[in-house]
N, CA and C atoms as a LAMMPS dump frame, in Angstrom:
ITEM: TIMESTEP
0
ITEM: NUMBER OF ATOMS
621
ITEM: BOX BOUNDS ff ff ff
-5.0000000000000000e+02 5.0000000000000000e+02
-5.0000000000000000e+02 5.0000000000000000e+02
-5.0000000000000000e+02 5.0000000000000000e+02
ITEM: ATOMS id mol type element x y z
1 1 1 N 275.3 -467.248 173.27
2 1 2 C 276.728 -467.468 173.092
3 1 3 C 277.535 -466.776 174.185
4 2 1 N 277.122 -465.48 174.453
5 2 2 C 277.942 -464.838 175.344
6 2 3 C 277.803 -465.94 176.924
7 3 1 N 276.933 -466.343 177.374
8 3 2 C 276.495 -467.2 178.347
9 3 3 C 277.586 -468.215 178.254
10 4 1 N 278.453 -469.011 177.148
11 4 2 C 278.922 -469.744 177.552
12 4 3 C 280.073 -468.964 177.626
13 5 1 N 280.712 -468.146 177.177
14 5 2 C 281.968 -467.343 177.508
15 5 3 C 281.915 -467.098 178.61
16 6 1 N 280.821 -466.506 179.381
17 6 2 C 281.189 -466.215 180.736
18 6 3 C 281.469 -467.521 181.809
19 7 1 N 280.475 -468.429 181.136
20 7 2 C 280.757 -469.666 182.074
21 7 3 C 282.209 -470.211 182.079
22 8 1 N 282.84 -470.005 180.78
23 8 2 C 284.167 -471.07 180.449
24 8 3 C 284.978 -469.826 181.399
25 9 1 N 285.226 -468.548 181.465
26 9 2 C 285.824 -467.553 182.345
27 9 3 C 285.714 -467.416 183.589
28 10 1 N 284.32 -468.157 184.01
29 10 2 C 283.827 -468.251 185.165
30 10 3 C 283.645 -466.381 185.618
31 11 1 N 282.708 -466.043 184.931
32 11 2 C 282.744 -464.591 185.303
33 11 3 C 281.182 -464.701 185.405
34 12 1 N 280.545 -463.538 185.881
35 12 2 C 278.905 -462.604 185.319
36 12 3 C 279.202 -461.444 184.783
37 13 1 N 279.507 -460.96 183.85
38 13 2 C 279.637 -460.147 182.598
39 13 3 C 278.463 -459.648 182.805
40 14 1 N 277.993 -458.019 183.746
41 14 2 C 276.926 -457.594 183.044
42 14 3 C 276.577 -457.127 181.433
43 15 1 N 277.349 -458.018 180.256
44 15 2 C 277.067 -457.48 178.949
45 15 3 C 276.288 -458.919 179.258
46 16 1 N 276.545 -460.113 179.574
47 16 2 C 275.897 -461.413 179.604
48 16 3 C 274.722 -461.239 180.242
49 17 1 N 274.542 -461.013 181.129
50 17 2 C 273.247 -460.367 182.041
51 17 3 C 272.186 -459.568 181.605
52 18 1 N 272.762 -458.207 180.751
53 18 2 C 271.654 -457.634 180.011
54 18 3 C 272.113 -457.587 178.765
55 19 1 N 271.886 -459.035 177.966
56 19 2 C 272.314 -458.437 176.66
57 19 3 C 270.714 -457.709 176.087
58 20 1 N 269.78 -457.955 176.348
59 20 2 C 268.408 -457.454 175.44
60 20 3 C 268.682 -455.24 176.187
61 21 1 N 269.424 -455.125 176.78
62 21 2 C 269.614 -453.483 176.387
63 21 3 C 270.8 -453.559 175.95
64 22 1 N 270.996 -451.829 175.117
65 22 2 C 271.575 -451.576 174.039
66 22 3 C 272.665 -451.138 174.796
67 23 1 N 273.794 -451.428 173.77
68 23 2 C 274.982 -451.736 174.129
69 23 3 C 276.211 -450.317 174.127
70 24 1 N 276.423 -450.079 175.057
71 24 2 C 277.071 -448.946 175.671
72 24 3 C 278.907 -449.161 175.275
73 25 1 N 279.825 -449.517 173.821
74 25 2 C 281.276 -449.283 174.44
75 25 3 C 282.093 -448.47 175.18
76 26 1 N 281.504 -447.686 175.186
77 26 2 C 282.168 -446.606 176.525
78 26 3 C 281.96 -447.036 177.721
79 27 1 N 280.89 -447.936 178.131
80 27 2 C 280.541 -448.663 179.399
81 27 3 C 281.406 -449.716 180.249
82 28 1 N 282.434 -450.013 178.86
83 28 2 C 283.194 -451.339 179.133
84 28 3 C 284.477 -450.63 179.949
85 29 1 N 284.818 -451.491 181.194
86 29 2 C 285.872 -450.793 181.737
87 29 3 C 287.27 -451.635 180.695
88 30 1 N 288.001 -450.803 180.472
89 30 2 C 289.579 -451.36 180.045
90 30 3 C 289.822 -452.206 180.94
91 31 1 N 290.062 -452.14 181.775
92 31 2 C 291.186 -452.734 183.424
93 31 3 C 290.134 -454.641 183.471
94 32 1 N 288.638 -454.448 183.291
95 32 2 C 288.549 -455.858 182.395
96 32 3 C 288.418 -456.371 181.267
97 33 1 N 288.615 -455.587 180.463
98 33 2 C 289.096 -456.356 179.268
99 33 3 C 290.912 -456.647 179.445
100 34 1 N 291.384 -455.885 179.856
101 34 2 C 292.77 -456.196 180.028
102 34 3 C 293.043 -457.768 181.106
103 35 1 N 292.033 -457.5 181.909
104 35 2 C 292.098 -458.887 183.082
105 35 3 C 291.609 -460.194 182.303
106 36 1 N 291.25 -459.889 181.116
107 36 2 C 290.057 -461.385 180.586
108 36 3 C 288.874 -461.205 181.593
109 37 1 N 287.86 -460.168 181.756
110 37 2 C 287.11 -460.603 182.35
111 37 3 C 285.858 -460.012 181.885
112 38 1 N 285.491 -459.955 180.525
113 38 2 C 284.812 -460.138 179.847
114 38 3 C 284.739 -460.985 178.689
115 39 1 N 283.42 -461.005 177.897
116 39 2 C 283.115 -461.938 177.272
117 39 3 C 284.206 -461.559 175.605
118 40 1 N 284.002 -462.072 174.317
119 40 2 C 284.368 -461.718 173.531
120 40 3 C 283.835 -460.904 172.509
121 41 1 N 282.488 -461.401 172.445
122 41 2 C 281.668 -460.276 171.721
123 41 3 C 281.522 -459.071 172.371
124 42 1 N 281.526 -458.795 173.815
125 42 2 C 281.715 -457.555 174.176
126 42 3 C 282.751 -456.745 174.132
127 43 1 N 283.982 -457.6 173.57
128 43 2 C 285.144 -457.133 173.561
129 43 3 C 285.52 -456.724 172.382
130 44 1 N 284.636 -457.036 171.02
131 44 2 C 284.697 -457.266 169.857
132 44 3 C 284.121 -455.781 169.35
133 45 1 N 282.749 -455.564 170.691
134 45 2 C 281.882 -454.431 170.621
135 45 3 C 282.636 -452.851 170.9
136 46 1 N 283.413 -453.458 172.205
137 46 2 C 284.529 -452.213 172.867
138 46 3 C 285.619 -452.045 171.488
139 47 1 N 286.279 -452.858 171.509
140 47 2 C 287.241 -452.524 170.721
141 47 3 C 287.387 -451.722 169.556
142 48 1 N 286.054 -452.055 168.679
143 48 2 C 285.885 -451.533 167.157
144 48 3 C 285.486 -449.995 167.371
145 49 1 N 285.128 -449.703 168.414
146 49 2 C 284.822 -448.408 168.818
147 49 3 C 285.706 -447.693 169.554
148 50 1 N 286.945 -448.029 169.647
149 50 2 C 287.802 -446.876 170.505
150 50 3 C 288.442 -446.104 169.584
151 51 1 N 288.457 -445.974 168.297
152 51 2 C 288.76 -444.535 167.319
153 51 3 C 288.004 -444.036 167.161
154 52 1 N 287.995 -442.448 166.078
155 52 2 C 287.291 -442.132 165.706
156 52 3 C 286.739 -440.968 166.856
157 53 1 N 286.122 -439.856 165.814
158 53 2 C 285.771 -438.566 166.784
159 53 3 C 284.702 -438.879 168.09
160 54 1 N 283.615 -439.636 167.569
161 54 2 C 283.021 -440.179 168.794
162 54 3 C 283.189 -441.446 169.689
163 55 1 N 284.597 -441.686 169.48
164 55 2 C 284.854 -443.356 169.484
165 55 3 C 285.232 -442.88 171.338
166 56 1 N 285.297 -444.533 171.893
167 56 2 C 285.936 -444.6 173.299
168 56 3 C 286.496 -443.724 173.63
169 57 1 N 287.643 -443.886 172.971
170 57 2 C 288.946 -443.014 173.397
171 57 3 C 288.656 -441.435 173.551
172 58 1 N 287.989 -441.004 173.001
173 58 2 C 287.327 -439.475 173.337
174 58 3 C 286.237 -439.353 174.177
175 59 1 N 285.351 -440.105 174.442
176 59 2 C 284.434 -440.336 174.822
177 59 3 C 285.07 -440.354 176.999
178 60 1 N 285.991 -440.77 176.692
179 60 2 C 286.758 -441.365 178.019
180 60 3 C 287.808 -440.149 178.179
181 61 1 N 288.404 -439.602 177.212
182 61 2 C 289.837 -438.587 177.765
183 61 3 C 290.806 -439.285 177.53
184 62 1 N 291.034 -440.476 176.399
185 62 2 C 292.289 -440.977 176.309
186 62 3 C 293.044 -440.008 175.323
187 63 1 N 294.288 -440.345 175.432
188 63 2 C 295.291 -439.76 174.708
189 63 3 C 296.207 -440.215 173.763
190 64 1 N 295.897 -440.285 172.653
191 64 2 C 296.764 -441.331 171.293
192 64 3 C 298.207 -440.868 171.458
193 65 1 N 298.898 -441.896 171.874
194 65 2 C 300.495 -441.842 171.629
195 65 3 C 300.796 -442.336 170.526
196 66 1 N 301.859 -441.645 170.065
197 66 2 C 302.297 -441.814 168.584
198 66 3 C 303.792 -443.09 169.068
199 67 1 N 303.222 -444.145 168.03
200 67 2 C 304.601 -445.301 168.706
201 67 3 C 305.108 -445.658 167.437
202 68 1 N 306.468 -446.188 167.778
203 68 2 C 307.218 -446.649 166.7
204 68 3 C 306.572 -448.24 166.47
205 69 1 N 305.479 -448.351 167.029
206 69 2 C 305.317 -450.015 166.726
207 69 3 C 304.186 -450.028 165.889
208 70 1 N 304.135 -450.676 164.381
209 70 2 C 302.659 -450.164 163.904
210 70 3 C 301.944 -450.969 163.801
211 71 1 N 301.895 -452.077 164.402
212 71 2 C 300.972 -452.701 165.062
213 71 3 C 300.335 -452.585 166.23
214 72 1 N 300.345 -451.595 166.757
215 72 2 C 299.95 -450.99 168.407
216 72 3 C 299.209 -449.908 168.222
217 73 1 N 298.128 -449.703 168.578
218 73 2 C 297.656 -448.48 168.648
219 73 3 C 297.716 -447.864 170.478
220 74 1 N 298.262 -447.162 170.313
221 74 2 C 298.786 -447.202 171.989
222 74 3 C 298.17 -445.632 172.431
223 75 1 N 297.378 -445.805 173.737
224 75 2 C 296.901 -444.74 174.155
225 75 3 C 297.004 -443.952 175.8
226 76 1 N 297.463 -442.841 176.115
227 76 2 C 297.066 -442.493 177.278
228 76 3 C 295.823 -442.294 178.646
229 77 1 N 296.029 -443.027 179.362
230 77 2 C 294.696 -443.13 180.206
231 77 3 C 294.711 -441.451 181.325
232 78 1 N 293.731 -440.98 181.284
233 78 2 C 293.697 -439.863 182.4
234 78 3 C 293.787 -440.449 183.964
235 79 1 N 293.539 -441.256 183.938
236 79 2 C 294.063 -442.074 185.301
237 79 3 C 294.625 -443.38 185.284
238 80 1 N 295.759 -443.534 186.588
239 80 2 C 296.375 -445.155 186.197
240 80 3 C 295.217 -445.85 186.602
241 81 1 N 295.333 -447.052 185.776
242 81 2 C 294.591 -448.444 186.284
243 81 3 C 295.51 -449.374 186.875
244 82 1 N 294.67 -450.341 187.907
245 82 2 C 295.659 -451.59 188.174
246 82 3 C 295.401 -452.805 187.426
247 83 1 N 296.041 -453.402 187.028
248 83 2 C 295.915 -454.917 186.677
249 83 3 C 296.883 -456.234 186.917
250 84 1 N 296.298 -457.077 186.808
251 84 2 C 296.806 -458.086 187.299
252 84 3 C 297.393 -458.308 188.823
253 85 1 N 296.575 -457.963 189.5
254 85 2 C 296.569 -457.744 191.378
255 85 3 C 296.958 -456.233 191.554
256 86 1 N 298.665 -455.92 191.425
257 86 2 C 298.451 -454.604 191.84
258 86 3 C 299.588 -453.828 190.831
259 87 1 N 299.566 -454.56 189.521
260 87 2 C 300.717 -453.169 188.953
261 87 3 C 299.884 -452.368 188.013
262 88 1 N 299.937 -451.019 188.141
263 88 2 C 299.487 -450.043 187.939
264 88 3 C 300.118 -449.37 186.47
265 89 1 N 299.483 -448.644 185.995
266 89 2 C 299.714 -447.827 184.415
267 89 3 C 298.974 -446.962 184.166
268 90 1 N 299.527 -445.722 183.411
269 90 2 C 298.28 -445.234 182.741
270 90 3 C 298.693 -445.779 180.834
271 91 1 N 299.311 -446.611 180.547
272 91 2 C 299.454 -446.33 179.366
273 91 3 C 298.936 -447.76 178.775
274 92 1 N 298.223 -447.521 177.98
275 92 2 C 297.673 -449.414 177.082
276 92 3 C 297.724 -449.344 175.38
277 93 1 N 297.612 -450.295 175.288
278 93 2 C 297.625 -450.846 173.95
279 93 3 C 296.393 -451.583 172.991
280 94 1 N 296.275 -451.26 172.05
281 94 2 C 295.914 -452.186 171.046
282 94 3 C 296.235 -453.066 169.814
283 95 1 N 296.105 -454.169 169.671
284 95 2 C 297.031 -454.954 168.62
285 95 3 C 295.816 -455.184 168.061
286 96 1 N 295.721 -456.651 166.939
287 96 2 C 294.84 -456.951 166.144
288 96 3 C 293.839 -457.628 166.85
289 97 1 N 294.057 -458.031 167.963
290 97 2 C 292.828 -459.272 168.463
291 97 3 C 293.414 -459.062 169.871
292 98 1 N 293.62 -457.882 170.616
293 98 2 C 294.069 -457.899 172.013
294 98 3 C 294.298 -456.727 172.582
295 99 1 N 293.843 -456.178 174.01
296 99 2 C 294.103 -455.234 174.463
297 99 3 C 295.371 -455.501 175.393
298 100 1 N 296.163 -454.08 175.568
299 100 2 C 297.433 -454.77 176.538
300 100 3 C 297.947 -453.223 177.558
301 101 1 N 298.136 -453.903 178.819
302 101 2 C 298.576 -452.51 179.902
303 101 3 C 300.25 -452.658 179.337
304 102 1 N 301.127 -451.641 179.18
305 102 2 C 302.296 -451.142 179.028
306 102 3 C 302.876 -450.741 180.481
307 103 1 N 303.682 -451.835 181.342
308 103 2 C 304.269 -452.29 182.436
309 103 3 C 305.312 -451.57 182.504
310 104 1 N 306.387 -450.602 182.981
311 104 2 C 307.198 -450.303 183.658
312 104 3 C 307.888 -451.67 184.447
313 105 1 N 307.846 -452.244 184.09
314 105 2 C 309.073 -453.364 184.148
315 105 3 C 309.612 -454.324 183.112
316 106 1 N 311.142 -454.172 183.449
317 106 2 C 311.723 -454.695 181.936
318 106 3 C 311.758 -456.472 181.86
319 107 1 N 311.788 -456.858 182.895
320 107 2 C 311.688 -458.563 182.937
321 107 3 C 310.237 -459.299 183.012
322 108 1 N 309.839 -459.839 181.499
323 108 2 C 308.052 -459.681 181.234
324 108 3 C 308.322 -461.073 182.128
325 109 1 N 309.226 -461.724 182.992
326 109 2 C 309.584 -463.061 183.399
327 109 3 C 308.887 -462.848 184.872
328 110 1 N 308.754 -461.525 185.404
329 110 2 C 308.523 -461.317 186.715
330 110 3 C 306.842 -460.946 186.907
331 111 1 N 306.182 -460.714 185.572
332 111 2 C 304.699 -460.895 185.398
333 111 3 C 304.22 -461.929 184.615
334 112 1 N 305.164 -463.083 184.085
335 112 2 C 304.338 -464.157 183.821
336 112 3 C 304.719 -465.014 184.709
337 113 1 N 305.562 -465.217 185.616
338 113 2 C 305.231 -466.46 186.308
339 113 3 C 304.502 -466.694 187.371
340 114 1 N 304.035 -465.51 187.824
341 114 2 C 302.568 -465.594 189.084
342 114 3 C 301.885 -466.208 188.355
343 115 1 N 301.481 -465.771 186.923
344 115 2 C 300.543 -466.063 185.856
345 115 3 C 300.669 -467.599 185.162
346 116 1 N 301.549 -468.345 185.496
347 116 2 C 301.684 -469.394 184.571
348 116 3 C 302.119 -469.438 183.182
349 117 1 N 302.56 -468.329 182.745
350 117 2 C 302.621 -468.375 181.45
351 117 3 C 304.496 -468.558 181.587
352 118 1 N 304.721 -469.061 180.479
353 118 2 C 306.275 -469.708 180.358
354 118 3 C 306.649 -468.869 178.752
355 119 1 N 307.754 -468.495 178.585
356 119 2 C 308.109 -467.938 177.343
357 119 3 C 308.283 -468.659 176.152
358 120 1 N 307.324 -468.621 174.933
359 120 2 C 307.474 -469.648 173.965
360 120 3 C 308.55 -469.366 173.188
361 121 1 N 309.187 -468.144 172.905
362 121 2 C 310.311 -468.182 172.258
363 121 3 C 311.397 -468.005 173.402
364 122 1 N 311.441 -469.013 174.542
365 122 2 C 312.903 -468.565 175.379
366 122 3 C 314.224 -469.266 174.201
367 123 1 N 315.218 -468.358 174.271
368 123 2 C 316.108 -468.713 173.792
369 123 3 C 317.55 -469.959 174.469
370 124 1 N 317.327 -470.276 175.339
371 124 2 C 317.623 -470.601 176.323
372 124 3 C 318.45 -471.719 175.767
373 125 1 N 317.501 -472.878 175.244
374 125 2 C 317.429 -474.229 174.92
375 125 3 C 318.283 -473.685 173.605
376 126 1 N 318.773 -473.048 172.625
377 126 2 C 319.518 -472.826 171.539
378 126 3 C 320.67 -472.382 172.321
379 127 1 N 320.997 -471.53 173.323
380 127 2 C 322.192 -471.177 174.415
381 127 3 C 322.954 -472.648 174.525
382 128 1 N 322.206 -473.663 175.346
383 128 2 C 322.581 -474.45 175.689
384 128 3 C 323.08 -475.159 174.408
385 129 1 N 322.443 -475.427 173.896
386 129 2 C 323.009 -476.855 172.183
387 129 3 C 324.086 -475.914 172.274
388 130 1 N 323.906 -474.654 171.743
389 130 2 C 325.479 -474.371 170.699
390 130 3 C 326.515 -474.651 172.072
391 131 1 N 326.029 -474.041 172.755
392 131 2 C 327.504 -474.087 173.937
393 131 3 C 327.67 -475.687 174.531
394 132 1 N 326.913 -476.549 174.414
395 132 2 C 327.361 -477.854 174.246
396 132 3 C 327.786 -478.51 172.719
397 133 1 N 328.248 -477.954 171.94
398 133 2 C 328.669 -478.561 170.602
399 133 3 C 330.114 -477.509 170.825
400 134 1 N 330.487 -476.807 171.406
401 134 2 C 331.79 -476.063 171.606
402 134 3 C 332.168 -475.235 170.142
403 135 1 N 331.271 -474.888 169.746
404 135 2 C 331.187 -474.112 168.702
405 135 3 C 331.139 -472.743 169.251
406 136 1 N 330.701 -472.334 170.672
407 136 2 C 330.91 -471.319 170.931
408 136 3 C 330.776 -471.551 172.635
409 137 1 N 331.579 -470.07 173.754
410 137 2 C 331.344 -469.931 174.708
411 137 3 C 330.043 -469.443 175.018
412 138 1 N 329.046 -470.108 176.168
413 138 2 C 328.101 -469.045 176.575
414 138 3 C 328.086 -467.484 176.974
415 139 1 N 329.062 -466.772 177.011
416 139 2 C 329.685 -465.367 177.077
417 139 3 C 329.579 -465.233 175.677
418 140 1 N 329.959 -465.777 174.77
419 140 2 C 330.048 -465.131 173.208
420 140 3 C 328.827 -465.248 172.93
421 141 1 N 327.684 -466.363 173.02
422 141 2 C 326.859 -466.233 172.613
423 141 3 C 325.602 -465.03 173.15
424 142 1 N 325.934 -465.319 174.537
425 142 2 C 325.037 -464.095 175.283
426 142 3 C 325.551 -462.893 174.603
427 143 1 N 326.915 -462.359 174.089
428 143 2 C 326.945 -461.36 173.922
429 143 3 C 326.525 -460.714 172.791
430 144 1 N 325.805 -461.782 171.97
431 144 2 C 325.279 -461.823 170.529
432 144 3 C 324.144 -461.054 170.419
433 145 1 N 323.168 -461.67 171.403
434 145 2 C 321.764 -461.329 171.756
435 145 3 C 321.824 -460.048 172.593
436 146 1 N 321.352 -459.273 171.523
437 146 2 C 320.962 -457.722 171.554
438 146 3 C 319.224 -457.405 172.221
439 147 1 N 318.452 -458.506 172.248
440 147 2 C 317.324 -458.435 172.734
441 147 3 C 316.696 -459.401 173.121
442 148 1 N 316.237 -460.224 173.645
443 148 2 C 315.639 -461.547 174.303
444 148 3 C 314.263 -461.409 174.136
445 149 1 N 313.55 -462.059 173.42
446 149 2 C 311.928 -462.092 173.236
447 149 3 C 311.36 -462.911 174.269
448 150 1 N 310.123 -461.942 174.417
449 150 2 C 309.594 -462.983 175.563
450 150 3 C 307.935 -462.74 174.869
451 151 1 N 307.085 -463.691 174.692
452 151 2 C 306.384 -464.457 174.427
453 151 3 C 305.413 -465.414 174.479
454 152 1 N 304.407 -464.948 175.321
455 152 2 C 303.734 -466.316 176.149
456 152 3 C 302.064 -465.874 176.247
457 153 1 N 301.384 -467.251 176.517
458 153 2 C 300.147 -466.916 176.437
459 153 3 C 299.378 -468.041 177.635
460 154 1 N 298.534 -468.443 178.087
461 154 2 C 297.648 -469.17 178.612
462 154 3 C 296.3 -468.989 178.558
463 155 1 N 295.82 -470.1 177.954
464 155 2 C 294.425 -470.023 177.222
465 155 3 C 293.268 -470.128 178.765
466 156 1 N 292.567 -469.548 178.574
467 156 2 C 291.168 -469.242 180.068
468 156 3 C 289.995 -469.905 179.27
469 157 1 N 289.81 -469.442 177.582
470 157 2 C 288.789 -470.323 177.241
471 157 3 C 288.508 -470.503 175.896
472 158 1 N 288.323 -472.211 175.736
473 158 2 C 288.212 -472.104 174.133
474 158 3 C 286.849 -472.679 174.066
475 159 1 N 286.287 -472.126 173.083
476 159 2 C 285.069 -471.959 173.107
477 159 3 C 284.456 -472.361 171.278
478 160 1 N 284.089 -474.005 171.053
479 160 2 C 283.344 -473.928 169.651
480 160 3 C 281.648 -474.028 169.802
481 161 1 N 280.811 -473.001 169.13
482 161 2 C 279.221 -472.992 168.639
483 161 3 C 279.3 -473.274 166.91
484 162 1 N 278.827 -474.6 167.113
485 162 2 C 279.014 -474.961 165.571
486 162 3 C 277.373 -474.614 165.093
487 163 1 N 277.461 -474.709 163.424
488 163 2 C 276.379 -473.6 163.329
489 163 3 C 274.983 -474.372 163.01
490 164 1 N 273.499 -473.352 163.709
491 164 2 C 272.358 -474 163.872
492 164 3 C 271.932 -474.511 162.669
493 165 1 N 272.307 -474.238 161.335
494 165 2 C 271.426 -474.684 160.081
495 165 3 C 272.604 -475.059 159.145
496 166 1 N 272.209 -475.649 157.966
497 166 2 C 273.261 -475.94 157.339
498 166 3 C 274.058 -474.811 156.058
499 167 1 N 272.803 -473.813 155.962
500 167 2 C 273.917 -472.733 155.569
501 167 3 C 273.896 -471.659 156.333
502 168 1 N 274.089 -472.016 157.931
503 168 2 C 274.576 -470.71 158.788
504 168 3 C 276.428 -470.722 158.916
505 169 1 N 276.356 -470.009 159.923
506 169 2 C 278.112 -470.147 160.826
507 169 3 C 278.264 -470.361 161.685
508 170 1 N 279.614 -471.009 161.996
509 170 2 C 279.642 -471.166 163.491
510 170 3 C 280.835 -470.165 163.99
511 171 1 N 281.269 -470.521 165.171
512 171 2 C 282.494 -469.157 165.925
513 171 3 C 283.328 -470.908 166.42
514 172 1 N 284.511 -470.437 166.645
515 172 2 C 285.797 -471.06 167.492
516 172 3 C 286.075 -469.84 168.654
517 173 1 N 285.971 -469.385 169.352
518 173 2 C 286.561 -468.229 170.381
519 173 3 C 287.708 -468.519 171.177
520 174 1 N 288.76 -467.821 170.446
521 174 2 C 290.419 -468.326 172.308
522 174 3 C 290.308 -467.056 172.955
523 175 1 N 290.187 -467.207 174.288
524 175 2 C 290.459 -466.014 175.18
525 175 3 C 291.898 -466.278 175.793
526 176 1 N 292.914 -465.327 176.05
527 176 2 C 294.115 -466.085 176.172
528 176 3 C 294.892 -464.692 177.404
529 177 1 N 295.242 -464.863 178.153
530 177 2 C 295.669 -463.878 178.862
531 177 3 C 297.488 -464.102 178.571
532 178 1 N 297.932 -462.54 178.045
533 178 2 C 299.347 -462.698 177.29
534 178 3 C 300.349 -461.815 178.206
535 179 1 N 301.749 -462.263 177.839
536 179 2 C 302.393 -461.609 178.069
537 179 3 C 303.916 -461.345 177.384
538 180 1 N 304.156 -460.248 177.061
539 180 2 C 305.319 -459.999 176.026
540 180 3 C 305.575 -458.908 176.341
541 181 1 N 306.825 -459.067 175.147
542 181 2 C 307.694 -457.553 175.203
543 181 3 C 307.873 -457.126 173.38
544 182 1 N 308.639 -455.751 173.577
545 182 2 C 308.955 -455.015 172.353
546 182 3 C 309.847 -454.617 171.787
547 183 1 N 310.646 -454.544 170.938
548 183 2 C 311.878 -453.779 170.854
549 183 3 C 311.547 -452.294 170.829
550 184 1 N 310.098 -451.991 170.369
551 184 2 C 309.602 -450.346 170.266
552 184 3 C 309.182 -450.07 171.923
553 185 1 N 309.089 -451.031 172.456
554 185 2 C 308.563 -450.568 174.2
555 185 3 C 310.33 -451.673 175.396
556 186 1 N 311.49 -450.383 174.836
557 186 2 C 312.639 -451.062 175.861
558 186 3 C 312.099 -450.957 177.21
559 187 1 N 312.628 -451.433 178.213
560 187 2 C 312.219 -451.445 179.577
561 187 3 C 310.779 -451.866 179.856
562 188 1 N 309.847 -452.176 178.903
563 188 2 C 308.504 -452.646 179.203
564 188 3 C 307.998 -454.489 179.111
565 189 1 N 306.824 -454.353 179.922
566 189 2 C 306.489 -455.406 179.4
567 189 3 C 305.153 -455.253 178.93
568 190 1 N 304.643 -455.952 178.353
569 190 2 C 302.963 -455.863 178.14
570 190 3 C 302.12 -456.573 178.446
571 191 1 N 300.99 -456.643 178.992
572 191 2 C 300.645 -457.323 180.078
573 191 3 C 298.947 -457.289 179.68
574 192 1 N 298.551 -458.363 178.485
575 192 2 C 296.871 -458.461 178.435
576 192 3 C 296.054 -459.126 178.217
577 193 1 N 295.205 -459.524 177.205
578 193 2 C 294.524 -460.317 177.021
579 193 3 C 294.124 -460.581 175.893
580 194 1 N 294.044 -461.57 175.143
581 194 2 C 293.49 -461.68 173.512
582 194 3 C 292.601 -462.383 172.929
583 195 1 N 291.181 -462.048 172.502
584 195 2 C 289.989 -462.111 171.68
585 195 3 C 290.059 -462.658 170.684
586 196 1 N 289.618 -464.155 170.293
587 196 2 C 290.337 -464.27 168.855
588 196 3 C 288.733 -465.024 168.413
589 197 1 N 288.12 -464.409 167.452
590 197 2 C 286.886 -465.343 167.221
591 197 3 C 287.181 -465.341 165.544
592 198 1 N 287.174 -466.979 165.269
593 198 2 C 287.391 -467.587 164.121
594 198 3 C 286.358 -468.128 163.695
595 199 1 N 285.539 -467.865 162.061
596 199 2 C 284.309 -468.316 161.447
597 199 3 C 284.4 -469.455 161.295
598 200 1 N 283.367 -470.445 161.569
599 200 2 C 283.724 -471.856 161.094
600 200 3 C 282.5 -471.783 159.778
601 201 1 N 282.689 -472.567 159.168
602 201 2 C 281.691 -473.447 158.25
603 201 3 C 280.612 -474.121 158.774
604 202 1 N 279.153 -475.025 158.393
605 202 2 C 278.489 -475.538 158.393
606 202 3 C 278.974 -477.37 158.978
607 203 1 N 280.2 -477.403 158.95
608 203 2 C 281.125 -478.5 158.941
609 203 3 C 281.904 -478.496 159.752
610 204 1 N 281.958 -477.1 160.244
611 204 2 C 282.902 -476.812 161.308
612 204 3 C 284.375 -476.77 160.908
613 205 1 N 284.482 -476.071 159.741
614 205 2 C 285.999 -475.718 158.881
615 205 3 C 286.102 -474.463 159.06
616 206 1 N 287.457 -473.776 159.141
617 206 2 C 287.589 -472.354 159.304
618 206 3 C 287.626 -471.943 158.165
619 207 1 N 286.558 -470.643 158.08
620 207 2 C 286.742 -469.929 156.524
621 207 3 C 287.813 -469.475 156.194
């Protein structure tokens, strides 16, 4: 399975290469899992292991920041990393199904469009209607919006193994390289990648 993840990424994943030795999460660099440039089960492997007294994050010298977002588990790196060509951080994130670098720049518009990614919640297209129905000026309405969400994703690989027997499982896998913002991270953007492996059925139905 990992074999076709790397193919749909177009990567060589040494976790793909040697999966028959035992599996090291401290081995996994952040800076590719943050790039999408590993597989998902290795990411599945890293991830579940960065708490905890012997987990990654100690293991490495990270540093747990305490955030107002509680969906983030957000940590300090002892050195910056670069990602995505050349912007640099020491600070990253974890959500439910995604690792993410914490950007020092406030327009997430100026790291997704090298990237292709377009904002799914731009507000833009609701700007325009109301201020063409003259229900309001575009000045009144801009002055409404206290925060602008930005929102976006582009999928690298979707991936179904439907399952070998009829009472096994199968996987759906999206690898999706993201980009957003926070109201708990002002002036930031977040800048990563997201792991999403969904059980199918014998039928190929999601459990």
């Amino acid at each position: 399975m990992r074999h076709l993840f790397a193919l749909a990424l177009g990567i060589a994943s040494p976790a793909c290469a040697q999966e028959d030795e035992e599996f090291g999460p401290a081995s996994v660099s952040v800076t590719d899992a943050i790039n999408c440039h590993i597989d998902a089960p290795t990411y599945n492997g890293f991830a579940l292991n960065v708490s905890g007294d012997d987990g990654v994050a100690a293991q490495l010298g990270w540093t747990k920041v305490e955030s107002e977002n509680p969906f983030l588990l957000e940590y300090e790196l002892p050195e910056p990393i670069t990602v995505t060509g050349n912007w640099t951080t020491r600070r990253i994130a974890f959500s439910s199904s995604a690792v993410l670098a914490i950007l020092d720049e406030p327009d997430p518009d100026v790291v997704a469009k090298p990237e292709g990614i377009v904002n799914e919640m731009d507000p833009q297209p609701l700007i325009d209607e109301l201020v063409a129905s003259g229900r309001a000026t575009r000045e009144e309405v801009e002055s409404e919006i206290r925060f602008r969400k930005f929102l976006g994703q582009r999928v690298l690989a979707d991936v179904t193994e439907p399952a070998e027997t009829p009472d096994g499982f199968g996987t759906h896998t999206v690898i999706a390289r993201s980009v957003s913002n926070a109201t708990s991270h002002p002036g930031k953007t977040l800048y990563g990648c997201s792991y999403r492996i969904e059980l199918l059925d014998a039928q190929g139905k999601p459990l």
